[in-house]
N, C-alpha and C positions, 0 to 999 in steps of 0.2 A: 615442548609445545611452543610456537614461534607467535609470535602477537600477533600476526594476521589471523591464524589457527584461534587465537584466543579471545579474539575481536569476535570472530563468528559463533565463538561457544556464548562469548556474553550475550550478544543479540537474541541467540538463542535460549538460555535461561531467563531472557527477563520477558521475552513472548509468553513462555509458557508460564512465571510468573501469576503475568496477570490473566490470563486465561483459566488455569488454577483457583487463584484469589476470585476472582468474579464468578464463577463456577459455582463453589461453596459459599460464598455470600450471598447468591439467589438461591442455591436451596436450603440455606437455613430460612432465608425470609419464606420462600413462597410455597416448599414444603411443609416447613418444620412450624412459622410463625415464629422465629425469632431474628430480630431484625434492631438496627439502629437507628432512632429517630434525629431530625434533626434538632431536636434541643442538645444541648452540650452535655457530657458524657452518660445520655439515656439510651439501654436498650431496649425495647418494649416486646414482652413474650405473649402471644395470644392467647386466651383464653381456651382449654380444650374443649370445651361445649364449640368452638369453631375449627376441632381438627377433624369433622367428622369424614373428612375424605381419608384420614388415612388407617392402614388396616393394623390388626394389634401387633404385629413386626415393628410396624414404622412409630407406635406409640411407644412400645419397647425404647425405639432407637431414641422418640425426641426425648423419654427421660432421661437415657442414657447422655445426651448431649448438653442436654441442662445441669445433668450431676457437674460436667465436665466444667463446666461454663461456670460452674457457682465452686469447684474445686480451684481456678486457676484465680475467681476473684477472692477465694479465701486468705490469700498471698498479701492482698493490702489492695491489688489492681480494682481501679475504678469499674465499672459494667463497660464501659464504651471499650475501655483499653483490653479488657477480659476477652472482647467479644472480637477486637482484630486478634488478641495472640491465638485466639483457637481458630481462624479463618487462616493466619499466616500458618501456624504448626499444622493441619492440615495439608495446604498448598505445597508445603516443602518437603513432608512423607512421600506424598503421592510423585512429585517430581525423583526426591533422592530416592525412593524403590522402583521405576521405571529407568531412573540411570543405571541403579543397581545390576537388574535383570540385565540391561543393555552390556553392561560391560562382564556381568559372568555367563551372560552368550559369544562374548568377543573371545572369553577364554576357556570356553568348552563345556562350564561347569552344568549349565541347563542346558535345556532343549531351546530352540527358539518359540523364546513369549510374548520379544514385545517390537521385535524388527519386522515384521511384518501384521501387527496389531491382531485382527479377529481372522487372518488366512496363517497365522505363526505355526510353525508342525509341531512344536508342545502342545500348542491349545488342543489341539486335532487328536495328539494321544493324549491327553488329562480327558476328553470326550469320549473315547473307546471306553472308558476305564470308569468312567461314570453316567450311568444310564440315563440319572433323570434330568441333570447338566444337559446332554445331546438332546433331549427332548426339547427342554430350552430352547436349544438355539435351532431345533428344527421348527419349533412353533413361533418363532420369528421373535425370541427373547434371546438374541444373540449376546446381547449386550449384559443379559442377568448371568448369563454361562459363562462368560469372558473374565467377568468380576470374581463368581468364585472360583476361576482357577488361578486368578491372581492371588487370591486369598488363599487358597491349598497352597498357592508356591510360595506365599510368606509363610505359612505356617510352618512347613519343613526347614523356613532355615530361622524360622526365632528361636530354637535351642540355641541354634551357635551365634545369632547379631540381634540376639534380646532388643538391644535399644531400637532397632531400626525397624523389627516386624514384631514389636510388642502386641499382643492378642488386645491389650486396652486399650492401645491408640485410638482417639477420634477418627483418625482416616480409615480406617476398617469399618466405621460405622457411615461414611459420606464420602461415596465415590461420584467425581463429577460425571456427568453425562456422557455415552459415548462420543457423541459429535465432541467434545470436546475433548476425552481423551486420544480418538483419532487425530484430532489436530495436533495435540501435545505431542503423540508418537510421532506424527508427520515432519517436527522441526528437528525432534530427537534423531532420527533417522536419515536427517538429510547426507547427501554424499560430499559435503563440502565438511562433514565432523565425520566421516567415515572412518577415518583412521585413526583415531585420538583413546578412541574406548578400552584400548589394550596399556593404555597409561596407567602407571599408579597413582599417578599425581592429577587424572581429569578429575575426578571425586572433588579434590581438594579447590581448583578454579570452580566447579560447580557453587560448589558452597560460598563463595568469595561472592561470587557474580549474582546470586539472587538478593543480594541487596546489593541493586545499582546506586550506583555514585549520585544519580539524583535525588536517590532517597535519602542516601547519609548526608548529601548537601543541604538538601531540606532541614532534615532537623538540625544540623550545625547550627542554622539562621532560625531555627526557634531557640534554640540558647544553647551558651556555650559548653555549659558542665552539662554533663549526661545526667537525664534524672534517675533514670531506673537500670536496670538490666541487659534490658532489651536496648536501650538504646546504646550501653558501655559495649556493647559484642558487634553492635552494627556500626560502631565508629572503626571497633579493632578491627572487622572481617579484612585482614588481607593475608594473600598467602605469601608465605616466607618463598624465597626463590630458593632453588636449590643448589646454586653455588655457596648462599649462605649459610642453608643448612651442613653444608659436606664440611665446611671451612670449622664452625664452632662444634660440631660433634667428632668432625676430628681431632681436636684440640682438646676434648673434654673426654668422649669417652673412648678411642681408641688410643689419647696419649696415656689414657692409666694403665689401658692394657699393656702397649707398651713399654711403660716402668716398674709393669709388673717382672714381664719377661725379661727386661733389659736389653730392649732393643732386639729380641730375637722373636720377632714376629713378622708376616706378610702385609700388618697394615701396615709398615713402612713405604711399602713399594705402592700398595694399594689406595692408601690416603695420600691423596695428591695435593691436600691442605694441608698436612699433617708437618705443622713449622718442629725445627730439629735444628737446634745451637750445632756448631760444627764442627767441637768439641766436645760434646756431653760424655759426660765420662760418671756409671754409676756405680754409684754405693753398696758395699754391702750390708748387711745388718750389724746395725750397733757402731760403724766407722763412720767419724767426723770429715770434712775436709780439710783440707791441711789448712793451717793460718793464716797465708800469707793470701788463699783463694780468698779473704773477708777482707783484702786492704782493698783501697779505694782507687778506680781506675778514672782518674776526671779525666784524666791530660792524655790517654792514649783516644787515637782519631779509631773512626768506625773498622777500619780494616784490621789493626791491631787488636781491638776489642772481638773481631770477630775468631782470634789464633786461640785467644785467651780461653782454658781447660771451664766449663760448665760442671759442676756438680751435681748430679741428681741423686734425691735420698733417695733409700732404700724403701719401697712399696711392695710389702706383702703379697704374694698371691692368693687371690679367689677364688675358690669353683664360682663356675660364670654362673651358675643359679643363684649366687647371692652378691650378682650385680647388680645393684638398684639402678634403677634410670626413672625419671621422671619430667615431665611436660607439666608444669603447672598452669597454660595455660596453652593447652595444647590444639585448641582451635583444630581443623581437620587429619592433625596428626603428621604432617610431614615432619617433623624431628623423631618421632617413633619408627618412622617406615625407615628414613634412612640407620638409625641403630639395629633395626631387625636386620641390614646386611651386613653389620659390622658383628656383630653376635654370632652370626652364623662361621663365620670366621675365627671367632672365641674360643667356642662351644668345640668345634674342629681341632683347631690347636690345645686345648686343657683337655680333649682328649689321649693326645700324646704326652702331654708335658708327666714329665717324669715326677714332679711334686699334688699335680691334680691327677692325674688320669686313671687312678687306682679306684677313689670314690664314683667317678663317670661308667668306670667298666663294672660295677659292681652293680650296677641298676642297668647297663646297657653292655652288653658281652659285647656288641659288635659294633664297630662304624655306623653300619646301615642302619641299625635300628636305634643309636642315637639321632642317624639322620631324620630318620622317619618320626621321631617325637620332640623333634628339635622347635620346631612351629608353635606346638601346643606348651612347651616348655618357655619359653622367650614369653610370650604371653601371660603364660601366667607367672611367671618368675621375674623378669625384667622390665620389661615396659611398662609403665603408668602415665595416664595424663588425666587430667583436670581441667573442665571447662565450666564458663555461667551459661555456656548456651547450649539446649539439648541436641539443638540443630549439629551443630561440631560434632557433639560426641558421636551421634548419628555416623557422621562421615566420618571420623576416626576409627570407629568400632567396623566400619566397615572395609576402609583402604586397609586395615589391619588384617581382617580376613581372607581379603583379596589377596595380600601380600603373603599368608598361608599358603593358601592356595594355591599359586604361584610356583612356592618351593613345595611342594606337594607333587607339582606336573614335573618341575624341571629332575625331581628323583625319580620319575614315570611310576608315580603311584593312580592307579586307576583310581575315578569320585567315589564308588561301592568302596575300597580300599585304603579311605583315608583316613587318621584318629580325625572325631569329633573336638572342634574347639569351644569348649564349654566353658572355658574363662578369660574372661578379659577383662583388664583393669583399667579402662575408659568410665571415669563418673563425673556427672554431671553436678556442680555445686548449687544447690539451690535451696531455699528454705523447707524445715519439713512443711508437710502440709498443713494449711489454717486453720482447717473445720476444728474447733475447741468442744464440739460435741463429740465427735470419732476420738478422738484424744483422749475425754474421760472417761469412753466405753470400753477405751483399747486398754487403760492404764487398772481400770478398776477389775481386770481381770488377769490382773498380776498380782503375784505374789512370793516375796511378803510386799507390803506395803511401802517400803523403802526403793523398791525398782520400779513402781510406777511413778515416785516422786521424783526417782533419775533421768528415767524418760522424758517427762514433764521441763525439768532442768536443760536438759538436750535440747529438747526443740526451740527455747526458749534461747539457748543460746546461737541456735541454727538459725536466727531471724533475719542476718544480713549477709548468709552465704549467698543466694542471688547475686548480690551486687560486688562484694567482697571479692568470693570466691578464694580461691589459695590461700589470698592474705588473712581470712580468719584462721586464728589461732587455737581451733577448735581444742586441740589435744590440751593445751593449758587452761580455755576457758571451763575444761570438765574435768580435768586435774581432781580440785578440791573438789568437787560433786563426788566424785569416783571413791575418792578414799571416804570420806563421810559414810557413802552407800557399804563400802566394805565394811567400817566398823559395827555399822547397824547392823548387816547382812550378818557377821558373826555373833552379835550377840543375838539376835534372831533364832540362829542356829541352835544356840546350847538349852532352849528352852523348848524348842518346837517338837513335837510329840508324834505326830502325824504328817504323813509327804504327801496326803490327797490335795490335788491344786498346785502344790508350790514349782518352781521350775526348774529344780533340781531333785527327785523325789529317789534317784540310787543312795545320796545322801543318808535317808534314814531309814531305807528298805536293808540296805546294806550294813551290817554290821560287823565286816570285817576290819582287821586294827588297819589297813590304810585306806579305811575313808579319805577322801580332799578333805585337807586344811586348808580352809580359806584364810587361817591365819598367817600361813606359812605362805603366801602367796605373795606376789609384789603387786602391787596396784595396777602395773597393768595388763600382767595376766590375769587378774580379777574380772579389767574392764571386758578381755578378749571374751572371757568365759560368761559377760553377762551382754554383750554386744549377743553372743552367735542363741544366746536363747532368748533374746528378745525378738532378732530376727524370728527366730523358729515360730516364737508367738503372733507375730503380725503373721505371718503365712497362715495360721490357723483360723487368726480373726478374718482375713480379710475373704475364707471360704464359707464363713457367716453370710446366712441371705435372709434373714428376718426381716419383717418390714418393708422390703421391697429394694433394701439399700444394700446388696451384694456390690452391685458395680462401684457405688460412692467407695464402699470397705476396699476393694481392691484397688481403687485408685491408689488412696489414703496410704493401704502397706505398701506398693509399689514405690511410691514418692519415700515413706519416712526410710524402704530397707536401701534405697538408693542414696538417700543422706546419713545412714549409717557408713554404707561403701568408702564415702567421702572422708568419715570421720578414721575411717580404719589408715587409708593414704595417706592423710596430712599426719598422722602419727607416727608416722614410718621416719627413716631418713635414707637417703638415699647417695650414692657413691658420687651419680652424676647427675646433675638438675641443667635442663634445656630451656629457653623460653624466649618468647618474641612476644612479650606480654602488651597490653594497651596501655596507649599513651594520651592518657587524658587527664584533665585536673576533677578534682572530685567536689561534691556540696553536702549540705545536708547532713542524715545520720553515718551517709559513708566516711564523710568527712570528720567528724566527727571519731569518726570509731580509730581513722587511721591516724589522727591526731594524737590517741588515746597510747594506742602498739603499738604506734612506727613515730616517736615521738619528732627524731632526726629526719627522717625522710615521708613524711606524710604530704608534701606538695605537689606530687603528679602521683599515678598509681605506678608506671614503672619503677621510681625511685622505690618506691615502698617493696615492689617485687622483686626487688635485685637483693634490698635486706634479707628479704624473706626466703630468697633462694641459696642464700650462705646458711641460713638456720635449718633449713632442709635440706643440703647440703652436707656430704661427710669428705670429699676429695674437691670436685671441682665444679664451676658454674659456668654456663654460656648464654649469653643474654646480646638480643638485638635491642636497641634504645636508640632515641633521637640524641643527636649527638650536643644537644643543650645543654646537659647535665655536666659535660667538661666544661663550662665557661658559665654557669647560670648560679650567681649569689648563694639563690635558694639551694645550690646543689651540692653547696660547701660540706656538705657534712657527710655525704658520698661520695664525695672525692676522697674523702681520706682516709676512709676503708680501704682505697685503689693506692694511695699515694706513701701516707704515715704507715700503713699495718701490709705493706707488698702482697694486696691482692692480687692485680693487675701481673697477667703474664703473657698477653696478646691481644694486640689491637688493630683493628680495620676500620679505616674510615673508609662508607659506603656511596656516599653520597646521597645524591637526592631521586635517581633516577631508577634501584632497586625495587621499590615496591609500587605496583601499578597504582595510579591515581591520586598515591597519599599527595608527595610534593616532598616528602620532609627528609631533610639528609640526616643520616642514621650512622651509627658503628656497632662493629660487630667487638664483642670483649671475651677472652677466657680468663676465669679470674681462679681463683684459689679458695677453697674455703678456711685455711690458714694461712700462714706467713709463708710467702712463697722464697724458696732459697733462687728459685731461676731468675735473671734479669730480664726484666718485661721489652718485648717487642712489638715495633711498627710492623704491619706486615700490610704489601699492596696485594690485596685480592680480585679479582674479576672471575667470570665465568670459564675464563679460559685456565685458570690454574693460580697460584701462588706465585706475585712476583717477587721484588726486592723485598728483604728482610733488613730491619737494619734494628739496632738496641737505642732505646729511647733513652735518652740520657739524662745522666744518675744528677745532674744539675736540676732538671725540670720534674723529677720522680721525685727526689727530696725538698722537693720544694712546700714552703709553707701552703696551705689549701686555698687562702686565697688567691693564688696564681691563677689565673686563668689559661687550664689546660688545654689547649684547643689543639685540633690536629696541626695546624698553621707551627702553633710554637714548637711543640713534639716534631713536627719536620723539621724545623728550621733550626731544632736542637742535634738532628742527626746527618752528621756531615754527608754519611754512608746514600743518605735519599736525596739531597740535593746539591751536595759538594758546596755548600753553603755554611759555615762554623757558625758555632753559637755564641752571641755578645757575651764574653767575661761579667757582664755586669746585669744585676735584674733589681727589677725594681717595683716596690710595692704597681698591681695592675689595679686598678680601680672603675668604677661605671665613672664617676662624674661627678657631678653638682645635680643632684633630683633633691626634687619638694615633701615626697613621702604623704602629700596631700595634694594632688596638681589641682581639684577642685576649689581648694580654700587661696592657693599660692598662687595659681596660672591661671591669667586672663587669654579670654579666647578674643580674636579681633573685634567680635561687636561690641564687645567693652571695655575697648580702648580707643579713645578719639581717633580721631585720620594722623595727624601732627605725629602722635607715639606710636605711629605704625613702624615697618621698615626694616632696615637695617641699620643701627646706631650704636654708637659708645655709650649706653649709659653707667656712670656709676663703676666703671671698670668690666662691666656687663656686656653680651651682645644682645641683645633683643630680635627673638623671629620677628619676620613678617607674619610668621603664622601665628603669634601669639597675642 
């Protein structure tokens, strides 16, 4: 998509936007009575002795909206702030499921729903097929028939994009007007976005683009650290371009595969990022390289260095199902879509391979019908991402399916004909839910009494996934909870007489000699085994409707089995970790927490996420950053994970002009999650391919971490990129002469006479004018 194309998709999202947004802002006021006043963060709810216009549906619905609204403030969120996030997640349903239909009418999968709005020929057969619908819209409720066939065509596909047409979404309870969805359809529809829908990658600029640059500008200039959530996601929203995704997933997870085969695979030719020493010469198992490969090559010039034999160790093979990959911050998912083509290429090849292909053919006799479950397999087996915004996961979970789909058509399997994708590993990190009364209703009906004090423990430590996200180190912080719970849980065990109630009741029904020993167990199949019946119990509770609080209960489980999800990924590790994480400074409890984990690199959140992606990490890491952290004081102690411990095996510097709107020049790194034997490379990338390669030299690699690594010096260290040799001599880099106090230390000109303005010698000193 070319920026002119993308100029007009923006225009377009932020129309409907606020069309959207104002939409649902006047009916919650002027239907519903809930509405923002102008005192400072009040919402004020009408009284229902004043809702007598609406009918027991719509009274239905304002509880319903209310549950929702006192659900999102149980989080910590003030009423005002509560009251935009349910107006904003509304506004971007309703947008991101009318893109949705948009683009799986582009590709066959529906009927037409929404390109031609209430004349569409879906709507017309969902009307044959439902009688009192067509009554509707003969008696002139075109608009009420329209809506529930919108709602029948989410409902068939939230088995397989759960996130996106969740049956509890607000937006299913508050569709804007038609006059207004006709509009929305009308910019969607224009012929100047005509061709764009059949992208994988439109989903992803959607998402980017509903929070316009005005609005992240705005709040920049209300202050600089993000306070909340919401606003760490609207700083990050930008979409990785995809020269950069191809460059660091090549380098990360097709060079494994690669090392696996030894070079004898198609992503060689295929990966057109895919950097390759020009010598590599590998290992087999158990064989060293010879000695003389570890002596020190200062003194040969880059062309020499490029003859010189590269050693690759010996790398195991995998069946591709237990290739992890991971997005810890996977925003709409473009690092996943690009792995699901390089997988499919995997999967194909460890089909044949002589040491995989025995296990593959044993579950799949044939090519085609590996082909055919290859989709649903990669999903549920290989890709995971992780986001703080629901919104992302939304589009993740969905350019995901689309990208199924996809390869569904291109093996000419008919829609009747295709496996259902029933899992995806797209979760959202956010806090479990607030309400501390649902929590002791949920918890006091477990047993024994020890798993509802785990749960408790859980949520308790889930307070700062919102903001955190990835970076919470959940699997540790319930580590000791877990095993505690075990020891109880077994002495529990040897006394309990009766399984009526408890959550495991074959336990003591069963008296055959291999009962589960839960003592024999390791903690964390313990946790797996008390995670997947904890899950099972919130499902139970949450079909509870006493009291009137059904929907609050299904909220409540939906949110906590989704921060289970969360907890199950961050416990994993994973082969290959992707990320284009945000880059912001952090305040407050975030700050605080990452102070606490990330002792070393707690001063921006990327710094902290690059740590956190070598501990998640089991092979290798790719990570987009601003390229500050090679020259930034504070960044000393991240450099030398790249520098002292040879993480560092490719580097790009991006510039400034990659990511729409940010400003901020960036590089691209593949790093190692161990001590890398390969020598780390400059590599010039652009959209047109991979250019010069050159090795950064072992002068500026070994250097103390106070060097200021900057791509500047790493050029000017490799003859090979600018036929320029590097100075024999280096010498402590330093900032300068600063006050460490400019307030106490530095006068501003109006508190220096006129006289000691200027420019002057004093004292051996220069003195601003500005000072």
């Amino acid at each position: 998509m070319d920026q002119a194309v993308r100029n007009r998709l923006r225009n377009v999202v932020t129309q409907c936007r606020r069309l959207l947004e104002h939409a649902t802002a006047q009916a919650l006021q002027g239907r519903f009575g809930i509405y923002a006043t102008g005192r400072k963060d009040d919402v004020h709810v009408e009284d229902d002795s004043r809702m007598g216009h609406l009918t027991d549906e719509d009274r239905a619905l304002r509880r319903d909206l209310l549950d929702h609204l006192e659900h999102i403030k149980a989080v910590g969120l003030k009423p005002r702030e509560a009251l935009e996030q349910l107006v904003r997640e509304i506004a971007f349903t309703h947008l991101n499921r009318l893109c949705a239909y948009k683009m799986m009418e582009a590709r066959g999968l529906i009927r037409e729903a929404v390109s031609r709005g209430l004349k569409s020929q879906g709507f017309f057969f969902y009307l044959a097929d439902h009688p009192e619908d067509e009554k509707l819209q003969k008696g002139g409720q075109q608009d009420a028939a329209y809506r529930n066939f919108l709602d029948s065509l989410g409902g068939t596909l939230s088995e397989e994009i759960g996130v996106l047409f969740n049956p509890n979404d607000p937006a299913n309870r508050l569709y804007p007007p038609q006059r207004v969805l006709d509009e929305v359809l009308g910019l969607i529809n224009g012929d100047d976005l005509a061709g764009i829908w059949t992208g994988d990658e439109t989903i992803g600029w959607v998402y980017q683009y509903f929070n316009p640059k005005e609005l992240k500008d705005a709040v920049k200039r209300q202050t600089k650290v993000p306070r909340n959530s919401y606003e760490i996601a609207l700083r990050s929203s930008y979409y990785t371009p995809r020269f950069v995704v191809q460059f660091l997933t090549d380098n990360i997870l097709a060079r494994i595969w690669y090392e696996m085969r030894k070079g004898e695979t198609s992503l060689k030719d295929r990966c057109r990022y895919l950097v390759r020493r020009p010598t590599e010469v590998f290992l087999d198992e158990g064989q060293e390289p010879p000695d003389n490969a570890k002596e020190t090559r200062d003194d040969l010039s880059q062309e020499e260095l490029l003859k010189q034999p590269v050693y690759v160790p010996h790398r195991p093979k995998k069946d591709p199902r237990e290739i992890g990959i991971l997005d810890p911050a996977c925003g709409s998912g473009h690092f996943l879509l690009y792995c699901f083509d390089l997988l499919q290429v995997i999967y194909e090849e460890a089909y044949d391979d002589p040491d995989l292909g025995a296990a593959l053919r044993r579950d799949y006799p044939s090519l085609p019908d590996l082909r055919r479950a290859m989709p649903g397999l990669i999903l549920k087996h290989n890709v995971h991402g992780i986001d703080i915004d629901m919104r992302a996961t939304q589009i993740a979970a969905l350019a995901l399916w689309l990208r199924c789909q996809r390869a569904y058509q291109e093996l000419g399997l008919k829609n009747s004909g295709r496996p259902k994708i029933t899992r995806s590993n797209i979760v959202c990190a956010e806090p479990m839910p607030g309400e501390t009364d649902l929590l002791k209703e949920f918890t006091a009906t477990l047993q024994p009494r020890m798993l509802g004090q785990l749960v408790e423990t859980i949520f308790e430590k889930m307070k700062l996934a919102g903001e955190a996200g990835s970076l919470l180190k959940i699997e540790e912080e319930i580590r000791q909870a877990a095993q505690s719970a075990k020891a109880e849980f077994i002495e529990w065990k040897k006394h309990q007489e009766k399984a009526r109630g408890h959550l495991f009741p074959e336990m003591v029904k069963r008296e055959q000699p291999n009962l589960l020993d839960f003592a024999d167990l390791t903690d964390e199949v313990f946790l797996d085994r008390v995670e997947e019946e904890i899950v099972e119990a919130l499902r139970r509770y949450a079909t509870q409707a006493e009291n009137g609080r059904g929907f609050r209960r299904r909220l409540f489980a939906d949110d906590a089995g989704q921060g289970f999800a969360f907890i199950d990924l961050c416990r994993k590790r994973y082969d290959a970790v992707l990320m284009n994480p945000p880059y912001t400074e952090t305040d407050g409890d975030l700050q605080a927490f990452l102070k606490r984990c990330y002792p070393a690199n707690w001063t921006n959140v990327y710094s902290a996420f690059i740590e956190r992606g070598l501990s998640l990490g089991r092979v290798r890491v790719g990570i987009v950053c601003p390229d500050g952290f090679l020259s930034a004081y504070r960044m000393r102690n991240l450099r030398s994970e790249f520098v002292e411990r040879r993480r560092l095996e490719e580097l790009s510097s991006l510039g400034k002009d990659v990511f729409d709107e940010m400003g901020l020049a960036t590089v691209a790194m593949a790093l190692n999650c161990k001590s890398s034997t390969l020598p780390p490379v400059l590599v010039d990338v652009n959209e047109g391919g991979t250019g010069r390669v050159s090795y950064i030299d072992r002068a500026v690699v070994n250097a103390r971490t106070n060097y200021i690594l900057t791509s500047d010096l790493i050029r000017g260290g490799s003859v090979g990129w600018n036929e320029k040799p590097l100075s024999p001599t280096y010498g402590l880099v330093t900032q300068g002469n600063r006050t460490f106090d400019d307030f106490r230390f530095v006068r501003a000109w109006w508190e220096v006479p006129p006289v000691g303005t200027g420019t002057s010698a004093v004292s051996g000193c220069m003195v601003s004018r500005f000072r």
